[in-house]
C-alpha positions in Angstrom: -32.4 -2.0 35.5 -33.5 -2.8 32.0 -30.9 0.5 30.9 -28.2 -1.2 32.0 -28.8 -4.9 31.3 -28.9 -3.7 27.6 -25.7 -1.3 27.9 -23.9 -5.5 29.2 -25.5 -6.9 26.4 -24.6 -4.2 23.8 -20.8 -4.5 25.3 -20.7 -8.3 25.2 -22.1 -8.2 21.7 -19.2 -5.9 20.6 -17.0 -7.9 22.3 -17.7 -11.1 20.5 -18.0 -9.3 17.3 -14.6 -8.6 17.7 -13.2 -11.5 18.3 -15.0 -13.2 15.6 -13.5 -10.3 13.6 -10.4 -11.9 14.5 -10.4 -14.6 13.6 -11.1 -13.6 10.3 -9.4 -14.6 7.2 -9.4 -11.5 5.4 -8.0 -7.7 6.5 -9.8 -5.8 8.1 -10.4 -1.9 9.6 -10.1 -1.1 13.1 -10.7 2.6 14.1 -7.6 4.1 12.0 -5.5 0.6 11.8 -6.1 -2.3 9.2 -5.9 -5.5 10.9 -5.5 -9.4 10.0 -5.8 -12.1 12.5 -6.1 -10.2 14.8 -2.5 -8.1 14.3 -2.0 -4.6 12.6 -1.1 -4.7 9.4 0.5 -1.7 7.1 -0.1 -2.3 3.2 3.3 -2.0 1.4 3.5 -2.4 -2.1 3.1 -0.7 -5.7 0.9 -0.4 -8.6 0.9 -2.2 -11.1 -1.0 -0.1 -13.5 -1.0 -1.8 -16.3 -1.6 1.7 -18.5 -1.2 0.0 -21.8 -3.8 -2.7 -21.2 -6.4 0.1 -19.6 -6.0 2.2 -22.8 -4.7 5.5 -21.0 -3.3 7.4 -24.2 -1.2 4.6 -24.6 -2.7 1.5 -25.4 -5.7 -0.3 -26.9 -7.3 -1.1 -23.6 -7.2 -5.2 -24.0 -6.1 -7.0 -21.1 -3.2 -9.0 -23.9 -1.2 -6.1 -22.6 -1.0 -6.6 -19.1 2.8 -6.5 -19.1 3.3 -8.1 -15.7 3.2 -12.0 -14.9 4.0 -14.2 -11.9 7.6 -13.6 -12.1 6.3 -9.3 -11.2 4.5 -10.6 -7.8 7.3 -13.3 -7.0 10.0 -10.1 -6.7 8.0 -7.9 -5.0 7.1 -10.7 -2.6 10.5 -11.1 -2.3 11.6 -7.7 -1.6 9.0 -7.8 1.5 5.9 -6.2 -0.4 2.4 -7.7 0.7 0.3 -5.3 -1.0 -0.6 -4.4 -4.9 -2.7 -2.0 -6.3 -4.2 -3.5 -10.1 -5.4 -1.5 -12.7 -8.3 -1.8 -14.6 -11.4 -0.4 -17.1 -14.8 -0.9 -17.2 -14.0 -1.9 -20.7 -12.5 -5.3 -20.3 -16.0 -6.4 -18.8 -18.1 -4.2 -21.9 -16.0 -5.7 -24.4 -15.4 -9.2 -22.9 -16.8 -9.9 -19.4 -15.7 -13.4 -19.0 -11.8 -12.8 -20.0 -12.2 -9.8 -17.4 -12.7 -12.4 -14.7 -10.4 -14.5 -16.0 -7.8 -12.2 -15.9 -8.5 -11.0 -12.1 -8.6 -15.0 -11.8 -5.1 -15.4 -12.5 -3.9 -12.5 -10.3 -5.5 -13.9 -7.4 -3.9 -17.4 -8.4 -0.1 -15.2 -8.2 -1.1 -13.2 -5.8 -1.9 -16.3 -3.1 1.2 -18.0 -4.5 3.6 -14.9 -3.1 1.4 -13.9 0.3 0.4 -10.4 -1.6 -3.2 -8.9 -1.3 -4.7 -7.7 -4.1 -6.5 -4.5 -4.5 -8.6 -3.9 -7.7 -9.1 -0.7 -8.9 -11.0 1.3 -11.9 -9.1 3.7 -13.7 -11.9 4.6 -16.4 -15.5 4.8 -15.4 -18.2 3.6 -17.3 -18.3 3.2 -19.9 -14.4 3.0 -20.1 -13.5 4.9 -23.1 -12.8 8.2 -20.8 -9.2 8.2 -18.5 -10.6 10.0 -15.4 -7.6 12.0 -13.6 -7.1 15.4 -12.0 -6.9 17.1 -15.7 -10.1 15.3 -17.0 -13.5 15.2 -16.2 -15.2 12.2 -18.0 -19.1 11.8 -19.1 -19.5 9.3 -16.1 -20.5 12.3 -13.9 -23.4 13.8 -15.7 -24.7 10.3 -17.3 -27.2 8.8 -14.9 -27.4 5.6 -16.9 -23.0 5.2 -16.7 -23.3 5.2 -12.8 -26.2 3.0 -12.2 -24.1 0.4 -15.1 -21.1 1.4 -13.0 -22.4 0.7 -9.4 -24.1 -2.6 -10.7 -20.8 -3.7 -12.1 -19.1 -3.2 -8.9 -22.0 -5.7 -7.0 -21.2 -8.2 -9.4 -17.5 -8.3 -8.6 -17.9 -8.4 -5.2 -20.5 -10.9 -4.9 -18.4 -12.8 -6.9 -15.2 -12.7 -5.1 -16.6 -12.1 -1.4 -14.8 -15.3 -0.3 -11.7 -14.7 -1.4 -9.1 -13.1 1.1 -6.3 -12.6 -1.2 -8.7 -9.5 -2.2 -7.5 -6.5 0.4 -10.6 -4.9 -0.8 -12.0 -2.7 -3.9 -10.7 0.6 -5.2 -13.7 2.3 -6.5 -12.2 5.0 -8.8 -8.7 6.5 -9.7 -8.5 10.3 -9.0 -11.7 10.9 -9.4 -12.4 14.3 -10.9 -16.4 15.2 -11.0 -18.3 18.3 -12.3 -16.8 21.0 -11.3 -13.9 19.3 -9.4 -16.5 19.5 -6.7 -15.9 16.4 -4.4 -19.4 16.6 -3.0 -21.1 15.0 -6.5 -18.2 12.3 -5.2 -19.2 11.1 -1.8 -22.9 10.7 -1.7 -22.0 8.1 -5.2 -19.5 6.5 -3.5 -21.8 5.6 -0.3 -23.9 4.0 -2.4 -21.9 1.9 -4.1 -20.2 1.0 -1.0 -23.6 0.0 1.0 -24.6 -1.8 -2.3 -21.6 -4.0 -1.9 -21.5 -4.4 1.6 -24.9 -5.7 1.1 -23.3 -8.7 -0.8 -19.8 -9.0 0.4 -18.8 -7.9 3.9 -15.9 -9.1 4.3 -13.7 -6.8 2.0 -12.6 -2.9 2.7 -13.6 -0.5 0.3 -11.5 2.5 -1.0 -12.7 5.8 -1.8 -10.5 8.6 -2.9 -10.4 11.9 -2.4 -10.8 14.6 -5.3 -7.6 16.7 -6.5 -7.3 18.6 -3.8 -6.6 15.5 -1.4 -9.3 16.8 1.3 -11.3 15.1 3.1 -14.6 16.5 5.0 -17.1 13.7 4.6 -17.0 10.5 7.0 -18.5 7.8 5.2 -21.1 5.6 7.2 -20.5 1.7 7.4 -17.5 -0.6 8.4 -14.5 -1.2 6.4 -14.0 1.7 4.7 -10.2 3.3 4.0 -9.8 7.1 2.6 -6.8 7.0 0.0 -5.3 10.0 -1.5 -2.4 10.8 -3.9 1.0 12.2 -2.4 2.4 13.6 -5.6 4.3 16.8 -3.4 5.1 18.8 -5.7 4.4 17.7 -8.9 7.8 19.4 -9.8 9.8 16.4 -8.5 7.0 13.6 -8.4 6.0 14.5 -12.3 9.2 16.3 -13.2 10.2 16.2 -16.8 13.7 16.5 -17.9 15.6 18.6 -16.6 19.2 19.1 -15.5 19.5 22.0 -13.1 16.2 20.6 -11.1 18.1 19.1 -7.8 16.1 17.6 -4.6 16.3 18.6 -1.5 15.7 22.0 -3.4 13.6 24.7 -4.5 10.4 24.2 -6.6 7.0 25.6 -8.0 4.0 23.9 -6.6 0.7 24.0 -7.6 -0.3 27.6 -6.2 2.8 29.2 -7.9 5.1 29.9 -5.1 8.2 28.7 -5.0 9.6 26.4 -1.9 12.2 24.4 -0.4 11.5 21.1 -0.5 13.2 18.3 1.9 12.4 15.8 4.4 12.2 18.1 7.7 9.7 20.6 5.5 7.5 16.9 4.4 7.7 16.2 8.3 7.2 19.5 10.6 6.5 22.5 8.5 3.1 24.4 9.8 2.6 25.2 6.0 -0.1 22.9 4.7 1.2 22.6 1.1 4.7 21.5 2.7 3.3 19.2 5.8 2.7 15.5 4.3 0.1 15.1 7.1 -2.0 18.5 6.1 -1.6 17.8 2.6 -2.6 14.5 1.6 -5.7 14.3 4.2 -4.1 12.0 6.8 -4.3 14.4 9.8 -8.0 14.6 9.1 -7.8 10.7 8.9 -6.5 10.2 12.6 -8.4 13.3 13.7 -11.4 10.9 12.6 -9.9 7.5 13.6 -10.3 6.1 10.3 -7.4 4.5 7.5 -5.1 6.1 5.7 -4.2 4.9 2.4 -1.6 6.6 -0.2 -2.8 4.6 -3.3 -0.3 6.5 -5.5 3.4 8.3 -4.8 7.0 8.1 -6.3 8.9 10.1 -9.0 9.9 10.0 -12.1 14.0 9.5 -12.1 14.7 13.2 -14.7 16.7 15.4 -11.8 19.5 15.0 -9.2 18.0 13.9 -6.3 15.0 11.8 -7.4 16.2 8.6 -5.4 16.9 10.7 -2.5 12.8 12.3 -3.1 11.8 8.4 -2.9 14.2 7.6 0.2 12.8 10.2 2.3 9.2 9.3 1.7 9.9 5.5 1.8 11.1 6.9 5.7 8.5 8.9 6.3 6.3 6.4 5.5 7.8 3.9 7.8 7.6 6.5 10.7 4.5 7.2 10.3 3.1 3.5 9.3 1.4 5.1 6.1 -0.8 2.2 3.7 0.7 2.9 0.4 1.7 1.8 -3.7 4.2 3.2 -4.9 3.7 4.2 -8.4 5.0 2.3 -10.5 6.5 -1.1 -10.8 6.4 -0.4 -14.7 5.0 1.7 -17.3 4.4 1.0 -20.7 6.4 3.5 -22.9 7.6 6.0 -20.3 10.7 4.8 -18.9 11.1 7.7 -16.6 7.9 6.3 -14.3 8.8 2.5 -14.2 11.2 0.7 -11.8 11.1 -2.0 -14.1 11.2 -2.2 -18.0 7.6 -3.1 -19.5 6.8 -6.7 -20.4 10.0 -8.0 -19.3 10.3 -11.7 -17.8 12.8 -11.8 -16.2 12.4 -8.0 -14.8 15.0 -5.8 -16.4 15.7 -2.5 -14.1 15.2 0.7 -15.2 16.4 2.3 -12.3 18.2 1.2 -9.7 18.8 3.7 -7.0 14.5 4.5 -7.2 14.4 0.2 -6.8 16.8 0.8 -3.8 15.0 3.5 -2.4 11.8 2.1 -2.8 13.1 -1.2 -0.6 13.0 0.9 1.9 9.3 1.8 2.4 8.5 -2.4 2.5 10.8 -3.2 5.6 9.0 -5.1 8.5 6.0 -5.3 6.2 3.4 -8.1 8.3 2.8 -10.6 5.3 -0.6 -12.5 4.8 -0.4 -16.0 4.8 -2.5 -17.9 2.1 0.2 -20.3 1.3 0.3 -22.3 4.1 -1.3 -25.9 3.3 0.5 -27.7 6.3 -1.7 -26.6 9.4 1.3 -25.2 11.5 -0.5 -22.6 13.4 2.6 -22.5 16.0 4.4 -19.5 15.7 8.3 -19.6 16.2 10.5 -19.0 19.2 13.7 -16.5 18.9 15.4 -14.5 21.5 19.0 -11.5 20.9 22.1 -13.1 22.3 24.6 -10.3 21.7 25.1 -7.7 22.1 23.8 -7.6 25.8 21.3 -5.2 27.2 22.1 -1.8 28.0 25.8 -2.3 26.3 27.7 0.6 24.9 29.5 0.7 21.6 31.7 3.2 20.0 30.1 5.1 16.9 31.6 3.7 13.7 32.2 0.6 15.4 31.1 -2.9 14.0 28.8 -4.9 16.1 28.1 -8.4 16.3 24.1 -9.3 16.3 23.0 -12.8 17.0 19.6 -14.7 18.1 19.0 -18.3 18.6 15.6 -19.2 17.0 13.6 -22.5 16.8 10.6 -23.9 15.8 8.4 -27.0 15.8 9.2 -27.4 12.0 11.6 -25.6 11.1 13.0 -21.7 11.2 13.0 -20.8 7.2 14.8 -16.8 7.9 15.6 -14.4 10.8 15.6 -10.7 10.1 17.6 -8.3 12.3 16.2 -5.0 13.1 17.4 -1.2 14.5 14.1 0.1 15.4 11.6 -0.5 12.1 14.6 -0.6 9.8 15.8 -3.9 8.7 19.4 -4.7 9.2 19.9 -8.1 7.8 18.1 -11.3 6.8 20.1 -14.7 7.7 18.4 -18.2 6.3 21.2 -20.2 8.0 21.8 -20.8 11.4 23.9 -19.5 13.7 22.0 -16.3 12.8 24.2 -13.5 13.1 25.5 -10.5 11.7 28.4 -8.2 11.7 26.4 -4.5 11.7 29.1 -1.8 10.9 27.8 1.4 12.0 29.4 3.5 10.4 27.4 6.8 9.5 24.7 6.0 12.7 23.8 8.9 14.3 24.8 8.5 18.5 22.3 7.3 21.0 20.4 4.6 22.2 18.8 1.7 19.5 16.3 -0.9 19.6 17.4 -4.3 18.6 15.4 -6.8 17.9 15.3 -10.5 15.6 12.3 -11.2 13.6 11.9 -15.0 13.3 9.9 -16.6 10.4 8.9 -20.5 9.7 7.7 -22.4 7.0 4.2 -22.4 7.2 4.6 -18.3 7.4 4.1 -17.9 11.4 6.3 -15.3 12.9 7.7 -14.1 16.3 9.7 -10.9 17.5 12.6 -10.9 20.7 12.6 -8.7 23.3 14.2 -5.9 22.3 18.0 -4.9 23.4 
């Protein structure tokens, strides 16, 4: 009897702790999914890097050269992100400890102004005079003294900021690269650091990359941990460098030497594992262990025919497969072949257009947070398809009328139209409608639905039709 009056208890226990869990303010994990209030949540967003002010080959490393502002999270909140990646170095807190906060101060002040969480990340260990990256391995690893300074460093941050749930959670280190490119002097350093924070702040996920080779093999003990790779497949189109006759879909080197095609069906369903997206970055390992998935880096530099089409088909993928990601990057300092956006700019100057339009694609139906909303409206919104009707068939290429009535306590701000995950169109006036021409839409049934949104950021989805 006493077996299973503590197997109830246990159960009710796990029960309430997730319930408190919740109601939580800040995201969460849940077995593979992230989760906030209580809804699954994909991270969609970018980088900003801010490569100039880290000191990576070329800048000083001083934060004066962050080159993004408010204006960078206002358009990517815009666009639908929720999610961005900042870079930093150990050296801004050496140097200068209370500008460091200062500057993470005023992201968080942006980033709860736009409904974007904020993940911090270190792209120079200690002592931040070192860029650590798959081509470098830095002093950190074999200096005892560097990852104790390291480790404390991190338990200062997150004590400091454990309230805050614009923070999505901490990104320890960039591509690490240890002795020996052996990932095993990785984790054990990792899972420290992570129980030492835990210890102060658990409230906040913690991020831990793989090594080069994006495998993982080591589960991690504790709650609220995500496993992040780099998707940079292949390097010949993610990293490419000018050049003319390179085309995507197409044929390229990767890093074993053979020579592949390369397109969306091969990312998707190939049984080799340096084509299959899921073999290759570590995700199938992920859901084999029911933990998170993070991409914390992909994109392409715009130098070959095809490069938009190379961000398109991940930006799907992506989508299909619900994939936590940052693209990289939303600008770069010098290199205008890596940055949507031109460095420093206010307001943003494009670089490149058809990578910006491609890259729209991978933040539709993106779940926002909601730290902006002062007013107490906790009631969501009410919105249901009018046309077409149910079960109606249309002729391909036709145009189709799409319309919902929506309402709400205070008032309906937008209503997004959707064909499956992919949005359609966003009306802020009622009658919401819209005239889809479908054109190009491959035959078959679709899933229609309207996505209604209110001031104080509660949303609602129709039935589908």
């Amino acid at each position: 009897m006493a077996a299973v009056v503590a197997v109830l208890f246990g159960a009710a226990g796990i029960s309430m702790m997730m319930q408190s869990r919740a109601q939580t303010p800040f995201l969460y994990a849940q077995g593979k999914d992230l989760m906030y209030n209580g809804q699954k949540v994909v991270l969609k967003g970018t980088n900003f890097d801010n490569i100039s002010a880290i000191g990576s080959w070329q800048g000083a490393g001083m934060t004066s050269q962050i080159g993004t502002s408010e204006e960078d999270y206002r358009v990517l909140s815009q666009m639908g992100g929720n999610h961005v990646r900042f870079g930093m170095t150990t050296k801004w807190f050496i140097d200068n400890k209370a500008n460091a906060y200062q500057t993470i101060d005023q992201q968080i002040v942006w980033a709860k102004k736009h409904n974007i969480w904020l993940t911090p990340v270190f792209f120079h260990p200690w002592p931040g005079n070192c860029t650590e990256n798959y081509g470098n391995t830095c002093e950190f690893w074999t200096n005892a003294t560097y990852k104790e300074n390291m480790k404390k460093l991190w338990v200062e941050i997150a004590a400091r900021y454990k309230d805050e749930p614009v923070i999505a959670g901490w990104d320890l280190l960039n591509e690490p690269t240890p002795t020996n490119r052996d990932c095993g002097n990785w984790w054990p350093i990792a899972q420290d650091w992570r129980n030492a924070m835990y210890a102060v702040n658990p409230n906040h996920l913690v991020f831990i990359m793989s090594c080069g080779d994006s495998v993982f093999w080591y589960k991690f003990t504790g709650n609220n941990i995500v496993y992040e790779s780099h998707d940079y497949a292949p390097q010949a189109f993610s990293h490419s460098n000018p050049d003319s006759t390179k085309v995507y879909p197409g044929s390229a080197k990767d890093w074993d030497g053979k020579i592949r095609y390369y397109d969306k069906n091969a990312f998707l369903t190939s049984t080799d594992p340096v084509l299959n997206l899921n073999k290759r970055t570590g995700r199938e390992w992920t859901i084999n262990n029911n933990v998170p998935f993070y991409s914390g880096e992909w994109g392409a530099m715009n130098t070959y025919t095809g490069a938009d089409k190379y961000v398109q088909d991940r930006s799907e993928i992506y989508n299909q497969w619900g994939v936590n990601h940052a693209f990289y990057t939303w600008q770069h300092y010098k290199e205008l072949h890596w940055g949507i956006y031109q460095y420093g700019k206010n307001p943003l100057v494009v670089n490149h257009p058809d990578i910006l339009a491609a890259f729209k694609i991978s933040l539709q139906g993106a779940v926002k947070p909601n730290f902006t909303n002062t007013s107490g409206d906790t009631t969501a919104p009410s919105v249901s398809m009018t046309a077409p009707a149910t079960g109606s068939s249309h002729a391909a290429g036709s145009t189709i009328t799409l319309s919902a009535n929506a309402s709400d306590n205070i008032g309906v701000t937008k209503v997004e139209f959707y064909s499956g995950s992919t949005l359609l169109h966003t009306d802020t006036t009622s009658p919401y409608s819209f005239a889809w021409n479908t054109t190009g839409q491959t035959s078959g049934s679709k899933t229609l639905t309207a996505k209604a949104f209110d001031a104080g950021g509660n949303t609602a989805t129709s039935s589908a039709v």
